[in-house]
C-alpha positions as CSV (number, residue, x, y, z in Angstrom):
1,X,-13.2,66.2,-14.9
2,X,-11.9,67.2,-18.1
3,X,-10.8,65.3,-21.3
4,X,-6.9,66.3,-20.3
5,X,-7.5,65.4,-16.7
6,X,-8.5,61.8,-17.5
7,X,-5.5,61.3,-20.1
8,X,-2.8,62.6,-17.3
9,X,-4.4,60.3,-14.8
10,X,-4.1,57.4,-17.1
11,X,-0.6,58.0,-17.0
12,X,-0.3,59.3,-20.4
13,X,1.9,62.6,-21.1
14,X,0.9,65.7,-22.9
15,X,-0.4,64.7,-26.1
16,X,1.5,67.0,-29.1
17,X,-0.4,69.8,-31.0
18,X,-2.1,68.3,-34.3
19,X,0.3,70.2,-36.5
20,X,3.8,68.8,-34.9
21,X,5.4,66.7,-37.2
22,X,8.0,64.2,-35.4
23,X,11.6,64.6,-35.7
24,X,12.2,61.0,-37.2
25,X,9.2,61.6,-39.9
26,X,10.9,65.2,-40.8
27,X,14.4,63.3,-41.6
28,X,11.9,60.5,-43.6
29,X,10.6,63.5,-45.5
30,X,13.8,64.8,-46.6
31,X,15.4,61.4,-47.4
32,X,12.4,61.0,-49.7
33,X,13.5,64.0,-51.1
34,X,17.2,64.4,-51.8
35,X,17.0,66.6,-54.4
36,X,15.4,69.4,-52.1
37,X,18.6,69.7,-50.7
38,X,20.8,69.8,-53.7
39,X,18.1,72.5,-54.9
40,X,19.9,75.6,-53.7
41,X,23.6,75.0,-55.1
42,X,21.8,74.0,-58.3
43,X,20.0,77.1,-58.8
44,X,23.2,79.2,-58.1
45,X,25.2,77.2,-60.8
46,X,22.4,77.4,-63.1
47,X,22.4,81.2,-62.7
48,X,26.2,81.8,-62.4
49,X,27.0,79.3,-65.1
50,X,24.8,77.5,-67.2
51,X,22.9,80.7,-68.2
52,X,26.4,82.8,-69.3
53,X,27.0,79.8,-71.2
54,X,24.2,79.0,-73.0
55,X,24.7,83.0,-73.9
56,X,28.0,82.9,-75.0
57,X,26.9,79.3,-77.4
58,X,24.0,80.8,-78.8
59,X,25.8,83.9,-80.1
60,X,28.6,82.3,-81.6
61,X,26.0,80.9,-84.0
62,X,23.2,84.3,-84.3
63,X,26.7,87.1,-84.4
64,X,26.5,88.1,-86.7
65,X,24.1,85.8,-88.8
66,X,22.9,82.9,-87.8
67,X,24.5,79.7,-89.1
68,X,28.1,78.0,-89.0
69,X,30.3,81.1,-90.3
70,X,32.4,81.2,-86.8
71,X,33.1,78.0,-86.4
72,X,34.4,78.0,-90.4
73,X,36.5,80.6,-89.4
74,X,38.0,79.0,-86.6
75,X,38.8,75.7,-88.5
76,X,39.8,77.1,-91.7
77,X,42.0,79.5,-90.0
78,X,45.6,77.3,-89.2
79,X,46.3,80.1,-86.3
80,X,43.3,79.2,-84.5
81,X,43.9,75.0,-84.9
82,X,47.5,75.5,-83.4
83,X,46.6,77.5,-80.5
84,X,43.9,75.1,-79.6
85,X,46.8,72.1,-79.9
86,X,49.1,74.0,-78.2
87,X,46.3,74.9,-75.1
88,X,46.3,71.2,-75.1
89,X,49.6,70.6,-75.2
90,X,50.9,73.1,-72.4
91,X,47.6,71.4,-69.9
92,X,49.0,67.9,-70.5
93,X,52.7,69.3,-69.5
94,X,51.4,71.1,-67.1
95,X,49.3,68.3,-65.7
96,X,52.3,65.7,-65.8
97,X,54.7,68.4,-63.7
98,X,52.2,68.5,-60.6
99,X,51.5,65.1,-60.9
100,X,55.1,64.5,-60.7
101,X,55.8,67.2,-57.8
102,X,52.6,66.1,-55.6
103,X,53.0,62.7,-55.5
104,X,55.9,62.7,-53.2
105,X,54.8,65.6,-51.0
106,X,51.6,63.5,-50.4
107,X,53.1,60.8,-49.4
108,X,55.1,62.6,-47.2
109,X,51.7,64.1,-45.4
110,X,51.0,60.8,-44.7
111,X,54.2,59.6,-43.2
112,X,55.2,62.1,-40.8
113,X,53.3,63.2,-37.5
114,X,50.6,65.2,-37.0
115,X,52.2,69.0,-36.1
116,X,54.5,68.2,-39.1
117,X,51.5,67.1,-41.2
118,X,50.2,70.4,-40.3
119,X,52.8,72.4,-41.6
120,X,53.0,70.6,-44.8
121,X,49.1,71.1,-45.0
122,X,49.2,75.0,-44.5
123,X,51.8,75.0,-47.3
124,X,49.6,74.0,-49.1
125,X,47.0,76.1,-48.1
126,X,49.0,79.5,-48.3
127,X,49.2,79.9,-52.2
128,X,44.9,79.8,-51.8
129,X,45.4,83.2,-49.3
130,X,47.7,84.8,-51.9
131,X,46.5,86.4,-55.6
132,X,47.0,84.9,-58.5
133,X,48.3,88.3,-60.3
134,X,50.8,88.2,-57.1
135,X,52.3,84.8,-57.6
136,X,52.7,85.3,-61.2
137,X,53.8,88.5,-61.0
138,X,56.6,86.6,-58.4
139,X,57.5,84.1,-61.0
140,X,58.2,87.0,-63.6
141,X,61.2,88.4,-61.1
142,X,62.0,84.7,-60.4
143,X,62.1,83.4,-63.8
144,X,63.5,87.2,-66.1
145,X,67.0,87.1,-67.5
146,X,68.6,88.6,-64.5
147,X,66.2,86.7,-62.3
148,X,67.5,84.6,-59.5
149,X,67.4,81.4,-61.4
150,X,69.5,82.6,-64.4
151,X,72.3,84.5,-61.2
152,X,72.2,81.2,-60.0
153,X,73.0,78.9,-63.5
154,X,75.5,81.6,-64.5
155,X,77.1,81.2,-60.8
156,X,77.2,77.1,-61.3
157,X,79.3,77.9,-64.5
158,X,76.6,78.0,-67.1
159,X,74.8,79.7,-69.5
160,X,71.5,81.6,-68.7
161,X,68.7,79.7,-70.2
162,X,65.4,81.6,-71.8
163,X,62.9,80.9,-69.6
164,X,60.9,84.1,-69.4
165,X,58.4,84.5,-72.6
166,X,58.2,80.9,-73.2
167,X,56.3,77.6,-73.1
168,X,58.8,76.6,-69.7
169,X,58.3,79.7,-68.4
170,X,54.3,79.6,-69.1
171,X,54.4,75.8,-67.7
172,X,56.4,76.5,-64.5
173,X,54.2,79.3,-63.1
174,X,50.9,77.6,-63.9
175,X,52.4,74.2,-62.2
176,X,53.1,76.2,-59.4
177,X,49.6,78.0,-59.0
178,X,47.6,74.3,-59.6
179,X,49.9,72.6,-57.6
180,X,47.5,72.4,-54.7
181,X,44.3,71.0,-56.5
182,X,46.6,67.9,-57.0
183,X,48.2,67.8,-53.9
184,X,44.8,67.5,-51.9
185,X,42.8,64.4,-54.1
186,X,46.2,62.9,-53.4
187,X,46.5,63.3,-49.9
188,X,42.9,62.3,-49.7
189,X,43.4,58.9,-51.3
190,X,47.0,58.2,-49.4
191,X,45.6,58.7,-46.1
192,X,43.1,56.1,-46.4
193,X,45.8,53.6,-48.1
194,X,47.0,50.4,-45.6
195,X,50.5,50.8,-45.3
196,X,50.3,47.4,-43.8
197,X,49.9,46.0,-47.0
198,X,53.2,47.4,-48.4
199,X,55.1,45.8,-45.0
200,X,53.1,42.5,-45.9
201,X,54.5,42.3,-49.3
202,X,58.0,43.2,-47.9
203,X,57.9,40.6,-45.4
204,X,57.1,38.1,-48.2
205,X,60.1,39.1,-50.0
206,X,59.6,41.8,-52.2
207,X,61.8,44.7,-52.7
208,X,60.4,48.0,-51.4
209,X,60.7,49.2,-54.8
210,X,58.2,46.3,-56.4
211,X,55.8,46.5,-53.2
212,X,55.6,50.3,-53.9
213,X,54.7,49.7,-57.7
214,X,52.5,46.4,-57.3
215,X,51.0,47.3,-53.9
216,X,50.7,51.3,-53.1
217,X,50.7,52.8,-56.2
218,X,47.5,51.4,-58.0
219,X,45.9,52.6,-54.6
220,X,46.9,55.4,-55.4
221,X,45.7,55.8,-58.6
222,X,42.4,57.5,-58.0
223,X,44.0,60.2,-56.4
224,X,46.3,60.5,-59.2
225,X,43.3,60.4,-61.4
226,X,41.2,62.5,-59.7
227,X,43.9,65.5,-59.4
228,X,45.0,64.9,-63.1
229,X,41.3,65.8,-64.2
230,X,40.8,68.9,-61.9
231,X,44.4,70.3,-63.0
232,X,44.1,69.4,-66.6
233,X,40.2,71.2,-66.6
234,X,41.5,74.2,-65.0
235,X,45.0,74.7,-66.9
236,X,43.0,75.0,-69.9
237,X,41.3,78.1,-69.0
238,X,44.5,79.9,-67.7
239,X,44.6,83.3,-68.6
240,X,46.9,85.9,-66.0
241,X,49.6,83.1,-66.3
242,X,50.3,82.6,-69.9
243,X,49.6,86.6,-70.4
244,X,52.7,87.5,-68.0
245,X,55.1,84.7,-68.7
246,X,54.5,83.4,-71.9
247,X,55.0,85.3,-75.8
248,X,53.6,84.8,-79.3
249,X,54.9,81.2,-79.2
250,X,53.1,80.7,-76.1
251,X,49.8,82.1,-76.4
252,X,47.1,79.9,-75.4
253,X,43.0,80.1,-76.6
254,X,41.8,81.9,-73.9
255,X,44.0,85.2,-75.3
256,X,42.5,84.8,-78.4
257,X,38.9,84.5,-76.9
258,X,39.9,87.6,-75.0
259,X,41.4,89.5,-78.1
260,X,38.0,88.9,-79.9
261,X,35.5,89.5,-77.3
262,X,37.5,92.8,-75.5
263,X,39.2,94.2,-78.0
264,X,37.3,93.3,-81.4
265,X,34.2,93.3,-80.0
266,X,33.4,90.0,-82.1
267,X,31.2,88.1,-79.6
268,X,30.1,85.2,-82.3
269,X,33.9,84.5,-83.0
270,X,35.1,84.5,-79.2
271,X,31.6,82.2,-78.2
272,X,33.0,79.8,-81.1
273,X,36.6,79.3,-79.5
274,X,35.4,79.0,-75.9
275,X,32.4,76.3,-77.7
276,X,35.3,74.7,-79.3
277,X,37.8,74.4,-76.3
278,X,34.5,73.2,-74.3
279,X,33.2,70.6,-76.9
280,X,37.1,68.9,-77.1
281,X,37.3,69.3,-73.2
282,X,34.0,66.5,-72.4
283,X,35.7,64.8,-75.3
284,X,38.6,64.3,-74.1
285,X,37.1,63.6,-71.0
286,X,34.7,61.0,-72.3
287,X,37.5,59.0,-74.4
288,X,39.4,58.9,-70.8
289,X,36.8,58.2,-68.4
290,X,36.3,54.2,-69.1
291,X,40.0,54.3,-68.5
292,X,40.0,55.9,-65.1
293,X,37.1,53.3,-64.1
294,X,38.8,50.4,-65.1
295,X,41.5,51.5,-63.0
296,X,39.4,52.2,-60.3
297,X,38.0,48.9,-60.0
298,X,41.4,47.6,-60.4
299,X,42.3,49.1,-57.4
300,X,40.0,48.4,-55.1
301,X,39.7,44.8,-56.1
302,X,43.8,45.3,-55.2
């Protein structure tokens, strides 16, 4: 009788080829390796980012020479300082309108049903299915002299107001496109918040109005947080937007970058600005992060 025959009759089962490799030992493998997996999206954002950049960086200290020259330029030239401050200036404001508009329309999601929570969450999907050059080019009929808005002021009794070619205008159509990238860290944060903990505070004898601000709203600060960073990040590169609604008083860095790089063919000076508005973002950044973890922990020790 054969080897085979004598394990079957021992009441063993068919012994595994040599090369099998057992499904829990496979997950073991891959757990000891975590970074296998993370491999792939590293490599794409390494080719469609980190290697553009490190471009872009090197050339705005080798074009034309190499050494400091852009970055003198850029500093000792006052247009160049006041567009950066103003860039700054029109993310913060832009940052504090969604903030402002999503906070309620999260909380909302959270407090109705579920069909009614859908149809809040597909308004906020459907600006993602629409362009960009669309929406802004929507906001330019919306928001021009004889625009709806101003028929509507001048119908109230009042004055038109300027809002085309400006900093409202330019702050109003961008709040409106980044809208959703605050909405959702918001949502994401409320959802998971214990409303029980507000009606606790209530039925010790708070006011709803000092259980909201001692109980739900440092909760709620990481989603505040969270969606303040990714809208602030992204207003900063805004280019369509300020292009169609704003004006000369409105223009933001990334025209300029595009004025030198397109037009002027001046790659050194356009990898300066974008080095520049890069180097004061992870400032920025860094000078606010112990902040946003202090307040973190103070929440969820709340």
């Amino acid at each position: 009788m054969s080897q085979t025959s004598h394990t079957l009759a021992a009441g063993g089962e068919n012994p595994r080829p040599a090369g099998a490799v057992q499904g829990p030992q496979r997950r073991l493998r891959l757990a000891a390796y975590p970074s296998l997996l993370a491999m792939p999206a590293l490599l794409l954002l390494i080719a469609a980012m980190g290697y553009p950049l490190l471009t872009v960086s090197l050339r705005s200290f080798s074009d034309p020479d190499w050494g400091l020259q852009n970055y003198v330029w850029f500093f000792s030239t006052p247009v160049n300082v006041t567009v950066l401050w103003r860039t700054f200036s029109i993310a913060a404001w832009v940052t504090i309108v969604c903030v402002i508009a999503a906070y309620p329309y999260a909380y909302l999601m959270t407090a109705v049903g579920p069909r009614m929570r859908l149809v809040l969450i597909l308004c906020v999907l459907v600006p993602f299915w629409v362009s960009g050059v669309v929406r802004t080019l929507a906001w330019v009929i919306l928001l021009q002299d004889s625009g709806i808005i101003n028929s509507l002021i001048r119908l109230a009794g009042f004055d038109s107001v300027k809002l085309i070619r400006t900093q409202t205008g330019v702050v109003i159509g961008m709040a409106q496109v980044l809208l959703p990238f605050m909405i959702l860290p918001l949502y994401s944060v409320m959802r998971g918040i214990d409303l029980r903990l507000v009606q606790a505070a209530r039925s010790l004898g708070a006011r709803p109005s000092l259980a909201f601000l001692q109980i739900y709203l440092p909760l709620s600060l990481p989603g505040v947080f969270a969606g303040a960073i990714i809208v602030f990040i992204l207003s900063l590169g805004f280019y369509i937007t300020p292009a169609l609604l704003g004006g000369p008083r409105s223009t933001m860095l990334s025209t300029l970058v595009q004025s030198q790089v397109l037009s002027l063919l001046n790659w050194g000076r356009g990898g300066a600005m974008g080095v520049v508005l890069l180097v004061a973002t992870f400032v920025l950044l860094a000078l606010a992060a112990p902040l946003m973890r202090q307040r973190h922990k103070q929440a969820s020790r709340s």
